[in-house]
Each structure stands twice: as structure tokens, then as C-alpha cells.
C-alpha angles and dihedrals in degrees: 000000000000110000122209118235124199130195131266115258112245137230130230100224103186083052093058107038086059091050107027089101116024109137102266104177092217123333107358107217115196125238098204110006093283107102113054117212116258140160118226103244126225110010097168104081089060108042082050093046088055098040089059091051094048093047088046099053090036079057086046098056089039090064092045095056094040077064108046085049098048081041095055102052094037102069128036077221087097111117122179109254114206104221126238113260092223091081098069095058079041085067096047093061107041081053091049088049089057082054096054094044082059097055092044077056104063093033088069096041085059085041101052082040088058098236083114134066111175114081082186098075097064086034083066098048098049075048092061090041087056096052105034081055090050088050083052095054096041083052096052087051083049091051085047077049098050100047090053091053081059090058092257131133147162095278085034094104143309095285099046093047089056079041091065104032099047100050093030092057086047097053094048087057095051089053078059089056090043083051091049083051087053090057091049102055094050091049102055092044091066083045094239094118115144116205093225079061096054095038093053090049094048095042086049085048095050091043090047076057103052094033080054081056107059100023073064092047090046093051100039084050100044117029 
């Protein structure tokens, strides 16, 4: 019996090279033929990558308190440190930085769904998060400075030794998060942003933001 044969559908492959990747935060449905849908595979690696480095640091800063806390109560050498000012404006802008990184969130879901156009718009807001990330990094130097105008360095004595190191190993990981936002935004200029990328650098973001919180509360209570 003859059997009809049709003919394989095509592809348009240009189509499909500008929109394979293009951050879809889940299934990406297009608004006018332009985006295809596509799942973001395999999410796993990266939600567990960023999970390990969360629950490490999280270890880290848990050591570190278990010996402020032993060192405190171990030596009559504990004097009270007046914290720089400058901290508290520190902590303004590391939380408005989480805000911005929100927005930038749901301007490139808009953006992946097609009902808008501008990659420009969440371009501007990773933007803010970078550099509202940078001015949180240059305060923290002006706190270290700060502190060394007032005679007061890292052997100076206990509590300015927890002084520097927690908020120095603080401020090293958040330049990894401003490196992950980095990432990010090239790669979602070249429109190859997976969402398990965003999400990791975001979760890593918000978490920089709430360890800030209490590291500030720990310091402001203890020494």
C-alpha cells in the first residue's frame, strides 16, 4: 500500500538562535511568534551549587560568633567599640540593592513573556543593584577608615579584631555576589540567560542582605 509522506516542518533557525536563551523564568510563552517555549534544564546543579555555598558561609559566620562570644567572656581585656556611623547607611543601601534586584526580576520576566520589548529596562536596574552594591563596599572601606582615624586597628585590641574580620570577610563575599551580577547581566545581553542562574545569584544577593543584618545586630550587641 503506498504510503504518503509529508514533509518535515521547518525551523526557522535564525528564530530560534536569537530566542533560544533568553531567561525565561519557567516556560517562556511567545507573544507574537518570537520567543519559543522552552524549560530551563537542568535546574538542579545550580540550586544545589548555591545552596552549599549558602549553608557554608552561614557555618563560617557561626564559628566566628561561637568565638567572639568564648573570647568575650574569657579575658577582662573587652572594651565596649562605638561603631562607625557609616554602617548604618552601609545597611540602607545593601537592602535597597535587594529591592532593585526584585524589580530587575520581574523586568525580565516581562521581558522573557514578550510583553516587553526594552532590554534596556532590566539592564538598568541590575545596573543600580551593581552599584548600589559597589557604594556598599567603598562604605565599609570608609567605616575601616574610620576606625583607623580613631587610633584603632585590627591588633588593637579583641573587639576590633572581630570588627575587621567580620565585616571584612563579609565584604569579600558580597564582591563574589557583585561578580555573579556581572554574569548575569552578560549573559542576558547576549539573551542566553537561564533562570537557575538568576535565581542562584539573587538567592546569594538576598542572603549577602540579611547575613549584613544580623552580622550589624551582633556587633552593635557585643562589642
Amino acid at each position: 500500500m503506498p504510503t504518503t509522506v509529508h514533509d518535515l516542518p521547518q525551523i526557522d533557525a535564525q528564530r530560534v538562535s536569537d530566542f533560544s536563551g533568553n531567561g525565561g523564568f519557567g516556560d517562556v510563552v511567545p507573544a507574537e511568534g518570537n520567543l519559543r517555549a522552552e524549560q530551563d534544564r537542568p535546574p538542579q546543579p545550580a540550586k544545589l551549587g548555591i545552596w552549599v555555598a549558602l549553608a557554608a558561609i552561614t557555618m563560617s559566620f557561626a564559628a566566628l560568633t561561637s568565638a567572639l562570644v568564648v573570647r568575650q567572656g574569657a579575658g577582662a581585656d573587652w572594651t565596649h567599640l562605638v561603631l562607625p556611623p557609616v554602617l548604618y547607611l552601609n545597611t540602607f543601601l545593601l537592602l535597597a540593592s535587594s529591592g532593585t534586584l526584585a524589580i530587575a526580576r520581574r523586568c525580565i520576566a516581562s521581558y522573557a513573556r514578550g510583553t516587553a520589548t526594552q532590554i534596556v529596562v532590566p539592564m538598568r536596574w541590575l545596573a543600580a543593584t551593581l552599584a548600589l552594591g559597589l557604594l556598599f563596599v567603598g562604605g565599609q572601606y570608609a567605616a575601616w577608615l574610620q576606625l583607623k582615624a580613631r587610633g584603632l586597628y585590627l591588633a588593637t585590641n579583641p573587639n576590633c579584631s572581630f570588627f575587621y574580620v567580620f565585616t571584612g570577610l563579609h565584604a569579600a563575599h558580597v564582591l563574589g555576589g557583585l561578580a555573579g551580577l556581572l554574569y548575569v547581566m552578560s549573559k542576558l545581553l547576549r539573551s542566553i540567560l537561564r533562570p537557575s542562574t538568576f535565581h542562584a545569584a539573587s538567592q546569594y544577593w538576598h542572603f549577602m542582605g540579611l547575613l549584613w543584618l544580623y552580622l550589624l545586630l551582633l556587633l552593635w550587641m557585643k562589642l
